[in-house]
Structures are given as structure tokens and as C-alpha cells.
C-alpha positions in Angstrom: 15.4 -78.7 16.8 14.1 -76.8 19.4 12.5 -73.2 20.7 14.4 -70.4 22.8 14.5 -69.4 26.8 15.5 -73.0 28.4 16.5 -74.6 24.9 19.6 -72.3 23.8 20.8 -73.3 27.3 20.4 -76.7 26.2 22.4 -76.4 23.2 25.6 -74.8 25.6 24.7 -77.0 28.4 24.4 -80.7 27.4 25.9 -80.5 23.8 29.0 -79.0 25.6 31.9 -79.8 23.3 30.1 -81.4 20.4 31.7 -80.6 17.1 29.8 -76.8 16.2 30.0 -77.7 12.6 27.8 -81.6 13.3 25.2 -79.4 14.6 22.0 -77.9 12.3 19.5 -76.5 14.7 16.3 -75.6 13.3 14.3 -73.0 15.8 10.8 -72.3 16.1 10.1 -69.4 17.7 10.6 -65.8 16.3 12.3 -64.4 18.9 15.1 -66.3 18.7 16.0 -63.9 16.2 17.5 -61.7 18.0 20.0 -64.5 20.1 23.1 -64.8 19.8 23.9 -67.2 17.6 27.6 -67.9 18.5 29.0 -70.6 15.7 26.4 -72.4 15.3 24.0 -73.0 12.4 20.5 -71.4 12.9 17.5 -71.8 10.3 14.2 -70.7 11.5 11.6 -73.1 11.4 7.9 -71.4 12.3 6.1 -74.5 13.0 3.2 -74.3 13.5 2.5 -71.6 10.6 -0.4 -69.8 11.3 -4.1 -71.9 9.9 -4.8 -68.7 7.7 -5.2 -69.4 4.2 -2.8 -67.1 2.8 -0.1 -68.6 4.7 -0.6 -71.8 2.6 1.5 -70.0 -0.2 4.8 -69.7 1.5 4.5 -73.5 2.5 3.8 -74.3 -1.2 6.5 -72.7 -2.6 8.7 -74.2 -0.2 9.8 -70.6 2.1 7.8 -71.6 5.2 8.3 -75.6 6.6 4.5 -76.6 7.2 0.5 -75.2 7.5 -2.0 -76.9 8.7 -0.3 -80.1 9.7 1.4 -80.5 6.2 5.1 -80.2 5.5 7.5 -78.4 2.7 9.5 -81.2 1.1 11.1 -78.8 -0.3 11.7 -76.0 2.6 13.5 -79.3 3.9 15.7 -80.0 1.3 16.5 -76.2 0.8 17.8 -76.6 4.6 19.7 -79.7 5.3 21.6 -78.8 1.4 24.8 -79.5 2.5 24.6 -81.2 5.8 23.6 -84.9 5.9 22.4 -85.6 9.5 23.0 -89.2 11.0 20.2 -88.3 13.8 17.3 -86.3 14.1 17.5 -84.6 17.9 14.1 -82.4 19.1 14.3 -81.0 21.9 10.9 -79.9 23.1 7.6 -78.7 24.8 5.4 -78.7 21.9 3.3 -81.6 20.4 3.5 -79.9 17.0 8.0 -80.1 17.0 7.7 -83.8 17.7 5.3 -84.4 15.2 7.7 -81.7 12.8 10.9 -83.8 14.3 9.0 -87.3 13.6 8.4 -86.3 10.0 12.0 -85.2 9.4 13.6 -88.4 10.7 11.1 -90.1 8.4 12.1 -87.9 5.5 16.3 -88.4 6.2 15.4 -92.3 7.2 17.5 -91.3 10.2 16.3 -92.1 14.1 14.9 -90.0 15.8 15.7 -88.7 19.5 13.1 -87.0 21.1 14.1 -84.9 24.9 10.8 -83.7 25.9 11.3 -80.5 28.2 7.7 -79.2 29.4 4.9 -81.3 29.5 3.7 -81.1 25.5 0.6 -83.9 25.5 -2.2 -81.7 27.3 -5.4 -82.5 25.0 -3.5 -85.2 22.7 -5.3 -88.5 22.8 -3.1 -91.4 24.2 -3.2 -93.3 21.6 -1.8 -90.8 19.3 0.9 -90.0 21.7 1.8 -93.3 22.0 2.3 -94.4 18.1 4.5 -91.1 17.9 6.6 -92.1 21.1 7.2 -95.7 19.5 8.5 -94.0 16.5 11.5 -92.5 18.2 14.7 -94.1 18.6 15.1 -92.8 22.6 12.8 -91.0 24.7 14.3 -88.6 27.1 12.7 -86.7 29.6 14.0 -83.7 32.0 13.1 -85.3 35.5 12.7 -88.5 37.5 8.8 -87.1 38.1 8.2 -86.9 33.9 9.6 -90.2 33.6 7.7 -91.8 35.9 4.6 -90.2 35.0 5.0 -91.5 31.2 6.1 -94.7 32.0 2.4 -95.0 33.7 0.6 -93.3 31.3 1.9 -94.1 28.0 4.2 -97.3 29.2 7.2 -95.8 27.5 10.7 -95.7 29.8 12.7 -92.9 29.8 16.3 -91.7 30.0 16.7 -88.4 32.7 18.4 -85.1 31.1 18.1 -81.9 32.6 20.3 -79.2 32.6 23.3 -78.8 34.9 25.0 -76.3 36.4 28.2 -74.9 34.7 31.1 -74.7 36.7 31.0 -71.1 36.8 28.1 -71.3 39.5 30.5 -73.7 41.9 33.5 -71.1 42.2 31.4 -68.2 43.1 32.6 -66.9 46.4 28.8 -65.8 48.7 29.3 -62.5 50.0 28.5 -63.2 53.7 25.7 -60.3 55.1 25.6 -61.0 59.1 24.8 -57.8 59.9 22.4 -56.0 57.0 19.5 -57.0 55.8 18.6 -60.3 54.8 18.6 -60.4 50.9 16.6 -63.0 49.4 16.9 -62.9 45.4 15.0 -64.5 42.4 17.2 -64.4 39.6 15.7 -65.4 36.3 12.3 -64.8 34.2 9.4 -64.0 36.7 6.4 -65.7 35.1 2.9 -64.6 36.2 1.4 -68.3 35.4 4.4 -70.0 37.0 5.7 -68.2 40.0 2.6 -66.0 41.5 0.3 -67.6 44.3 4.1 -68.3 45.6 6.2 -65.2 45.1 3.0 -62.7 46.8 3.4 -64.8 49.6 7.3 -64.0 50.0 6.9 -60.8 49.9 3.9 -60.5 52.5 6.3 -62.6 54.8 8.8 -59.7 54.2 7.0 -56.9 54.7 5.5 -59.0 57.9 8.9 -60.0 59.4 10.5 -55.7 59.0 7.5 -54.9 61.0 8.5 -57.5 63.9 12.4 -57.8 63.5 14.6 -55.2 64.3 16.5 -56.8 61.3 15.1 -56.3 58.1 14.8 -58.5 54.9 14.6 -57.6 51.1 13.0 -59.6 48.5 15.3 -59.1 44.9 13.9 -59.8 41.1 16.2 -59.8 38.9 14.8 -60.8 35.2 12.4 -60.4 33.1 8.5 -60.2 34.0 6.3 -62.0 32.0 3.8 -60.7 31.1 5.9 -57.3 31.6 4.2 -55.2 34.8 3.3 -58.2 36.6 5.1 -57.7 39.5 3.8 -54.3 40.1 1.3 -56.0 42.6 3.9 -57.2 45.0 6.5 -54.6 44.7 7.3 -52.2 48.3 9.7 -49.4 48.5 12.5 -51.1 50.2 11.5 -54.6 50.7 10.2 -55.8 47.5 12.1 -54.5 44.3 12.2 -55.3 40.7 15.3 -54.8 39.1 14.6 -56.0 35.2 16.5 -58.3 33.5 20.4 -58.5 33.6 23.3 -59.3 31.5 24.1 -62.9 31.3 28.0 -61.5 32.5 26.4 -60.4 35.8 24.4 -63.5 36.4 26.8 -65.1 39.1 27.6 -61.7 40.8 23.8 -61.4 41.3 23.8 -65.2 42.5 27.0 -64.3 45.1 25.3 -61.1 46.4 22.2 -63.4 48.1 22.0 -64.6 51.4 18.7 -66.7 50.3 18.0 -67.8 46.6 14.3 -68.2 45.9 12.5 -70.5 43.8 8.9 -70.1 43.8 6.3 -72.1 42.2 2.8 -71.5 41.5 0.1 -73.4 44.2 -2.4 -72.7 41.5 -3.9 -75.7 40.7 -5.2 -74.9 37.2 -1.4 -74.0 36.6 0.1 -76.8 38.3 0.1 -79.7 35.7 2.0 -78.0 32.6 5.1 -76.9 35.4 4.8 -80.0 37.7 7.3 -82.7 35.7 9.8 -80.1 34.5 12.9 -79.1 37.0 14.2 -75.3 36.2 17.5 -74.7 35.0 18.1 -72.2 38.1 17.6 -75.3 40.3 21.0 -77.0 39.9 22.5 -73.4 39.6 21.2 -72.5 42.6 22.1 -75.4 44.2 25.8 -75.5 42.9 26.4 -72.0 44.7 27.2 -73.1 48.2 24.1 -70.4 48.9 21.1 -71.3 51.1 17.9 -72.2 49.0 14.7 -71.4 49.7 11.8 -73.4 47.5 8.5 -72.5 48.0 5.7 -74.7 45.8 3.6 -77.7 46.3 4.4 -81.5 46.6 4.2 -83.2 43.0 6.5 -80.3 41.4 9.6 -82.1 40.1 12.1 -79.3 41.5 10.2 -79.5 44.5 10.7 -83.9 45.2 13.8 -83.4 44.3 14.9 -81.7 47.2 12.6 -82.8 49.2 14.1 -86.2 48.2 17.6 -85.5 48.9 17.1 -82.8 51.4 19.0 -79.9 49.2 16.6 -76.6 50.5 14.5 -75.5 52.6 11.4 -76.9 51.0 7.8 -75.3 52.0 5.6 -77.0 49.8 2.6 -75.8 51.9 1.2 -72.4 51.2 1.3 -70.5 54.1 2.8 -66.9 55.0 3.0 -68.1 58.4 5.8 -70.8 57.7 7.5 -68.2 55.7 7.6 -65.9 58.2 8.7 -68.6 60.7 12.0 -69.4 57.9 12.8 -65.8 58.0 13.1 -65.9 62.0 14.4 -68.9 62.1 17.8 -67.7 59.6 17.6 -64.4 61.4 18.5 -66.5 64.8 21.1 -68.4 63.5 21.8 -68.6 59.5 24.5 -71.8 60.3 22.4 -74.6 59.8 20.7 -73.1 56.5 24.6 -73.0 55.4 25.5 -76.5 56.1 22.6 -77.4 54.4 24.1 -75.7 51.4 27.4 -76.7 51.6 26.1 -80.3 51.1 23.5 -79.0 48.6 26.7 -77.9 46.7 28.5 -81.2 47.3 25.6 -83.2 45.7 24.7 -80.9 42.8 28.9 -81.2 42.0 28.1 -85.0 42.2 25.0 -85.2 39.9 24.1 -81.9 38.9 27.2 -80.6 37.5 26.9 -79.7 33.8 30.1 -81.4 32.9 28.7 -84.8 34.3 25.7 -84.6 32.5 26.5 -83.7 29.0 28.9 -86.4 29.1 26.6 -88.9 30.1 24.1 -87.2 27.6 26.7 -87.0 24.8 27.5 -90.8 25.3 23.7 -92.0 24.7 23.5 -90.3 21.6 26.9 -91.3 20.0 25.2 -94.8 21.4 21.9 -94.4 19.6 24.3 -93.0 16.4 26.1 -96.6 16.6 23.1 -98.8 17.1 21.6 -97.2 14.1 24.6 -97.0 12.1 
């Protein structure tokens, strides 16, 4: 079970070679309608339904899986009808799929394994979070900052999955650039509530450091922009440029054409909570591409401890134009140490955030929970 964006990565990334024909996903979200769908087999799952009363109907007669908090017996039977599942796996960032995944394992009498992705409990009582939590078979969360967090709050431990970096990411060759301008590139969604009060301030460092330096930088979007137009606001001819969103063929070219990859996250404190325990799949790409990384967010951000933890970026976590500035002088002067630093970025994320490693540790602990149940 699961939603789109992050969670068909998911499904490539840590199920890796799990048999296609062991896996039933249900989906959530409409617009994984138009996803490729590869081999595997999809049934859309709109939970939750909209409250309105006419939307009871479907539910009734069994089309649409749940409204108002109450579930089709029947939709389910209609959809597991020739597949008999020996675990229940949600992968999510929504209360209302654990509560949908919770009543399925309870319907198939099979454990449930819940892999929570984005913080889901915002306005969920504790002790309602808790009696679902003790329900599941395994709790697994996406970073060493979630885990911690829930083992204070709800005093439930955790296993740590996130997703890795495929090995396409550590082959890619950097294009070296000693001599033009320095190209720092986002590449992936741009998301108003997640990335601005951090990605306005890269680009006012930019257009700062081409008036000073005789060598100029460029700040590169490439992705979507959520909502679409938001980026208007920081966008200058020549220095700040939205490209729109890519094919996923041209993902690692894009990656190889940087000199500085850029991970921004929001200093906006209101925002700060539902992105702080979740670590983007970009990070460990990033990471595994031998190419300086730039990360630019608060302390308390899981992507941000991480590397600050390990010492894998350049981590501000300060906002301030002024220290931006100061990195862009500082990798105009000599761009060597920011290099080494990647190298051994590389090294580690080939050590522990490789996409291989993972879903083989991941694919173990489920066979495990498969066993211990059987």
C-alpha cells in the first residue's frame, strides 16, 4: 500500500528483486494513474473517500474501499480475488493508510508491517497512535531522527529504511567546469512549503557573488514546481533558471552536468515539523555522485544531522545569504577541498547508502517477520 512521488521509488528501490508476481500494491492517490506501471499489479485504493454523502453509495456497493472511516468488505475481497497475501506492507505518510493497512491485516489475519515515510500523526491523540502502533508486526521508519523521536514520544523502537541510491548515480562521470561558471543544480520537485525561505536565499547569494566575482555562478531547477509558478519569484535571466521537469532517462546527465548539487530546506518554522524526520531520496543520490553538496536548512532536519553527523556536505543550517555568499567564494578560490569532501561522501553513501545494501537488509526483515509469523 502506498501513495505516489517518493513511494513508486520505494517499490523499485527497496523491493529490488522481490518476485513482481508476490506483490499487490494498492495506491491511493489519483494521479498515480497516469505512472507507469511496469509489471506490477496496481488497484487504486481512494482512501480517504470524500465525507460527501453521495459517495457513501460506491462504498456500499463495494466500487470504492471506505467513507467516513468505514470500509468495503467487499471492495476487499473483489481485490485480493486471487492473491492470498502472507503480509500486509503500508508504506506511508498518512494516518488514514495505516488505519486502511491496520484494517486489512485484521481482515487477511496476516501481520502487519507498517514503513512510515513523512511524519503522519500531526493532530492524532497519542493514545490513539499508540494502540495502532502496537498492532503492527514491525515499525519502520525512514531516518535515525523519526526513530528517535517515536521512541520518545510513543515508546515504540524502530527499524531505519530509507531509500538508497541506485548504482546508476555511483558511475556517473562529473563534468569538471574550472573555468565557466559555477553551476549549482536542484534536481527534483521544487516545493513551495518545503524548499522556499532556503532556495530565495541561493539565489540572492548568486546574483550577489556575479556582481563581486569576475566568475560567475548559475543557480539550475530542474523539476517540477509545486504549486506550478512558484519559482517565478526567484528566477533572473542568466543566474537563476527554471528548466521544468525532466525525463527520468536524463536524471544522471543533469546530476553530472553540476559543479554543486543543492538541497534546500525550508527555515520556516510553521513548515518545519511535517519535513524535519524524513531524509529525501535526492540525499543519498546526491551523495553517491562523487559531486560536491551543498545543503542549506536548519538543525533538527533529518537530511540535515545526517551530514552534519558524518560530515558528507557542506552543511549551512543557519539562514544567512552572507554564509552563502562566503561558500561561493570560498569554491571559486579553490573547489579541491569541496571535492575530497565528496569523494568520501561517495565512499560512505557506497557503504550505507547504496540501494543494493539496503533493500537487502530491508528484504531480509520482512522475509523475517514472514517466518516469525508463519
Amino acid at each position: 500500500m502506498g501513495a505516489p512521488n517518493g513511494f513508486g521509488v520505494t517499490l523499485q528501490n527497496l523491493f529490488g528483486s522481490w518476485p513482481r508476481e508476490n506483490i499487490r500494491y494498492f495506491y491511493n492517490r489519483g494521479e498515480y494513474t497516469q505512472q507507469p506501471k511496469a509489471d506490477l499489479d496496481f488497484r487504486f485504493a481512494p482512501v480517504p473517500a470524500s465525507p460527501g454523502r453521495r459517495f457513501a453509495i460506491p462504498k456500499i456497493l463495494g466500487i470504492s474501499p471506505e467513507w467516513r472511516g468505514q470500509y468495503s468488505r467487499t471492495w476487499l475481497k473483489r481485490n485480493l480475488r486471487g492473491f492470498q497475501p502472507d503480509l500486509v506492507f503500508s508504506s506511508v505518510h498518512s494516518f488514514d493508510t495505516i488505519l486502511f493497512g491496520d484494517w486489512i491485516s485484521r481482515q487477511v489475519n496476516k501481520p502487519h508491517a507498517l514503513h512510515i515515510m513523512d511524519e503522519p500523526f500531526a493532530g492524532i491523540s497519542k493514545d490513539h497512535v499508540c494502540s495502532v502502533l502496537k498492532r503492527t508486526c514491525s515499525l519502520m521508519t525512514i531516518s535515525e531522527a523519526m526513530r528517535m523521536a517515536y521512541r520518545d514520544m510513543y515508546g515504540m523502537d524502530s527499524e531505519v529504511f530509507h531509500n538508497g541510491a541506485e548504482s546508476a548515480f555511483f558511475q556517473l562521470s562529473p563534468t569538471l567546469n574550472e573555468n565557466g561558471p559555477i553551476r549549482l543544480r536542484f534536481v527534483g520537485n521544487l516545493l513551495q512549503l518545503q524548499h522556499f525561505n532556503a532556495i530565495e536565499d541561493i539565489a540572492e547569494a548568486v546574483m550577489q557573488f556575479n556582481q563581486q566575482s569576475s566568475r560567475k555562478a548559475v543557480v539550475e531547477i530542474f523539476g517540477n514546481d509545486i504549486p506550478e509558478g512558484c519559482t517565478r519569484s526567484i528566477l533572473s535571466d542568466g543566474e537563476v533558471l527554471f528548466h521544468g521537469p525532466i525525463p527520468l532517462s536524463q536524471r544522471s546527465e543533469t546530476l553530472s552536468g553540476a559543479d554543486v548539487l543543492v538541497i534546500p530546506f525550508t527555515f520556516n518554522a510553521g513548515y518545519f515539523e511535517s519535513y524535519r524526520l524524513s531524509i529525501p531520496t535526492k540525499l543519498p543520490e546526491n551523495l553517491a555522485t562523487g559531486i560536491p553538496v551543498l545543503l542549506y536548512g536548519p538543525k533538527g532536519m533529518a537530511g540535515t544531522d545526517l551530514c552534519l553527523r558524518h560530515d558528507l556536505a557542506t552543511v549551512l543550517h543557519e539562514r544567512s545569504t552572507s554564509a552563502l555568499l562566503a561558500f561561493l567564494n570560498a569554491y571559486a578560490q579553490d573547489s579541491e577541498p569541496f571535492l575530497d569532501k565528496a569523494r568520501e561522501a561517495k565512499e560512505f553513501a557506497s557503504r550505507d547508502l547504496s540501494a543494493e545494501a539496503i533493500s537487502q537488509r530491508f528484504q531480509d526483515h520482512l522475509i523475517g517477520l514472514y517466518k516469525k509469523a508463519a
